[in-house]
Backbone bond lengths (Angstrom), bond angles and torsions (degrees), N, CA, C in turn:
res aa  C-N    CA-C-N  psi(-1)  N-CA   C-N-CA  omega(-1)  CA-C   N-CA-C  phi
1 X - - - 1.435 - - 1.517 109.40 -
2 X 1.392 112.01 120.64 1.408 107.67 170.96 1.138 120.76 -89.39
3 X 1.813 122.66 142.08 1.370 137.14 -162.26 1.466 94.36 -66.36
4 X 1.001 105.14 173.98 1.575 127.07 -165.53 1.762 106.96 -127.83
5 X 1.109 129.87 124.55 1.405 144.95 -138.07 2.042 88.50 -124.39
6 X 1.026 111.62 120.74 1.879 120.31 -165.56 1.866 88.08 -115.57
7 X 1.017 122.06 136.00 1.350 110.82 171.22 1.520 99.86 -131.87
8 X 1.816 115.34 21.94 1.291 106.79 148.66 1.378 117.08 -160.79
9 X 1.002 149.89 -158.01 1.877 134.20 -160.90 1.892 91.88 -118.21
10 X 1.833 102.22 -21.52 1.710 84.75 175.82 1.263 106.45 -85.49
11 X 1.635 130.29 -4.78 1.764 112.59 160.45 1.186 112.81 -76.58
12 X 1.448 125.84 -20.35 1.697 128.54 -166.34 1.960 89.42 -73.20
13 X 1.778 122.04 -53.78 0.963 114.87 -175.92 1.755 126.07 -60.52
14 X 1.502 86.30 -22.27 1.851 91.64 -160.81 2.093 82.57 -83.70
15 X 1.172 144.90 -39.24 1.233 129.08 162.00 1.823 122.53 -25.56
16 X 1.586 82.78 -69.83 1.359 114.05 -163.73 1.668 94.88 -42.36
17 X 1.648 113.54 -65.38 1.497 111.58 159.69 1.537 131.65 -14.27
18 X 1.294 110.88 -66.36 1.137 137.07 -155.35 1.950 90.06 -71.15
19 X 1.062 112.35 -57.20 1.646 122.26 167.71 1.458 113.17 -32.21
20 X 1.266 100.40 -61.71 1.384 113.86 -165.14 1.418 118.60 -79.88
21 X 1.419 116.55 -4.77 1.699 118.75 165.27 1.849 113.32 -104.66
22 X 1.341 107.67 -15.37 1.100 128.09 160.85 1.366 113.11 -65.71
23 X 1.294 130.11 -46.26 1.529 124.90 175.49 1.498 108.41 -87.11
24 X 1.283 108.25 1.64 1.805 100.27 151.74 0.650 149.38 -107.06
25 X 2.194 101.82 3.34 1.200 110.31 -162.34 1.875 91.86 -102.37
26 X 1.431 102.73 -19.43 1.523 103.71 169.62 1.553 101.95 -76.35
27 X 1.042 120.05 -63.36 1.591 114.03 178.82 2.320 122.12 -20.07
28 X 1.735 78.83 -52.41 2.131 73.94 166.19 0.941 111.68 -101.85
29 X 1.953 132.12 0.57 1.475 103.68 161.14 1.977 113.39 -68.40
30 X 1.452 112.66 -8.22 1.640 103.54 -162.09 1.510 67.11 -97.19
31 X 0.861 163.93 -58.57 1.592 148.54 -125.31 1.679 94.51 -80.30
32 X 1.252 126.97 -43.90 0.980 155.02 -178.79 1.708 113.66 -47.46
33 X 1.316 85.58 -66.95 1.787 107.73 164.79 1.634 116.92 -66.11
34 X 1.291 115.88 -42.44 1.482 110.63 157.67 1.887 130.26 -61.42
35 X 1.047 107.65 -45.92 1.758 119.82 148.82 1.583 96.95 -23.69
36 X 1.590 99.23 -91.28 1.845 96.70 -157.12 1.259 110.25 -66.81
37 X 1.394 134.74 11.94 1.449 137.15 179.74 1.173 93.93 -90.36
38 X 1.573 125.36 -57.84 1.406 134.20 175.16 1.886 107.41 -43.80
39 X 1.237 137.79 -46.61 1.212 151.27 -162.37 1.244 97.13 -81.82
40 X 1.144 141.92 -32.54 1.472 147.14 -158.66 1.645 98.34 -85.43
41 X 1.637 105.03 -52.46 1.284 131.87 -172.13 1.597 109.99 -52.46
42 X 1.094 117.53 -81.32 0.853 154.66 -141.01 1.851 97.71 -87.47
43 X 1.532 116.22 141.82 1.512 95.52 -155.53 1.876 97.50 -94.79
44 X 1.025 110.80 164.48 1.383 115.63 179.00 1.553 123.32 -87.80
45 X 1.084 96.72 -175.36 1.605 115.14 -159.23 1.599 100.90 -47.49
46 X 1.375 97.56 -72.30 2.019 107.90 173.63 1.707 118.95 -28.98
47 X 1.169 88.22 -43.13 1.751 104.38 -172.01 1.799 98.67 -63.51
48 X 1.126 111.91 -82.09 2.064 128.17 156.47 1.630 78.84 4.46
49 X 1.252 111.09 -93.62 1.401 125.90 -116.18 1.463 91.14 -89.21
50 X 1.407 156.30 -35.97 1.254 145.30 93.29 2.139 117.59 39.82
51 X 1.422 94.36 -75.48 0.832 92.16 167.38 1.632 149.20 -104.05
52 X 1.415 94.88 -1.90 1.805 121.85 142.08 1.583 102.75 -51.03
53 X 1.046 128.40 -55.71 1.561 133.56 -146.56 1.652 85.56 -76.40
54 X 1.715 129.73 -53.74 1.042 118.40 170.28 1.508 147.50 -62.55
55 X 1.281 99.51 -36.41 1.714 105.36 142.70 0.969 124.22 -32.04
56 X 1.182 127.69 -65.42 1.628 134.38 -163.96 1.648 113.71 -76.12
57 X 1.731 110.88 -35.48 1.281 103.26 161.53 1.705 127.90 -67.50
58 X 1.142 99.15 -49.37 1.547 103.13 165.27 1.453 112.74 -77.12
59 X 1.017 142.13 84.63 1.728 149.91 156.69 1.564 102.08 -158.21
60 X 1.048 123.68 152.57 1.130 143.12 171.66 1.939 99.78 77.44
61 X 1.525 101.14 -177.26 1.617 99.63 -179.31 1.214 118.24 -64.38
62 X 1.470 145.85 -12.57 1.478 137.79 169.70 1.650 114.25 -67.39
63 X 1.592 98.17 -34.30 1.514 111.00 173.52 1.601 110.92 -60.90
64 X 0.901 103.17 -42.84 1.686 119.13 -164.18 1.521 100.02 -70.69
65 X 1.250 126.43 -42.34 1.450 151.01 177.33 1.627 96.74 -57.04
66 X 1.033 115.77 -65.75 1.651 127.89 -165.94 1.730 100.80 -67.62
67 X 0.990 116.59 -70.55 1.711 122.94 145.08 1.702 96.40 -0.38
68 X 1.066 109.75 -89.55 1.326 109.09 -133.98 2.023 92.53 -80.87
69 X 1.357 118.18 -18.63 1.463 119.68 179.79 1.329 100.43 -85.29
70 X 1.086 145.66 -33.76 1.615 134.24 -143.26 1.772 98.39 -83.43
71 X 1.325 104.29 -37.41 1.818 97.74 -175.79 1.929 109.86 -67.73
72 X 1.378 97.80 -29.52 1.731 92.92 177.02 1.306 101.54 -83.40
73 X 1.439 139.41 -29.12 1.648 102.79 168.42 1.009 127.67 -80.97
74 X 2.218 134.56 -10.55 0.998 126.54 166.20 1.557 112.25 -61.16
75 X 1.233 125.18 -26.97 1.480 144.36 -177.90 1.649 98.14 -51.37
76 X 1.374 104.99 -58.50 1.548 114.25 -160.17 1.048 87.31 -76.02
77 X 1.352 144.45 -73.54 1.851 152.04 -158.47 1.409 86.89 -44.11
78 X 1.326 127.80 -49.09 1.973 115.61 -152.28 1.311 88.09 -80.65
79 X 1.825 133.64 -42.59 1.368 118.87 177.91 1.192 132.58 -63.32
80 X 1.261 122.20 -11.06 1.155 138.43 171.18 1.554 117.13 -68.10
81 X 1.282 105.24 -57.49 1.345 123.29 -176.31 1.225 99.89 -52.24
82 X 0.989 127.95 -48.77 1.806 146.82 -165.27 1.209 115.21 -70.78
83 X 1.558 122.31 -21.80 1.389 137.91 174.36 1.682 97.93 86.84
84 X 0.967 144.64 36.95 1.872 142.41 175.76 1.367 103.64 -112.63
């Protein structure tokens, strides 16, 4: 790379500028890129609310109820399937 020859301090500044909005404009493209990495990651809205919706059915005694029924009808459904 050949050096660059300034033959006055307002090209040294108007660079220096030019540098310095450049390392910010990379600075929020990675911030940017970390965001949708985070969004990718991280489960979404449907998923949340999915499992809000299951919380609330399972808590209290209906939960406890469902709890304690759901393993004897997968029991019966798989015996079934199975012919027993």
């Amino acid at each position: 790379m050949e050096k660059k020859k300034y033959s006055s301090y307002a090209e040294i500044e108007r660079d220096l500028e030019i540098l310095k909005v450049e390392k910010e404009i990379y600075y929020q493209k990675m911030l940017l890129s970390i965001d949708k990495t985070k969004e990718s990651i991280l489960p979404s809205k449907s998923v949340t609310l999915i499992g809000n919706v299951y919380q609330k059915v399972f808590s209290g005694t209906y939960g406890t109820i469902l709890k304690m029924i759901i393993p004897y009808i997968f029991n019966w459904y798989l015996n079934k399937k199975r012919g027993n």
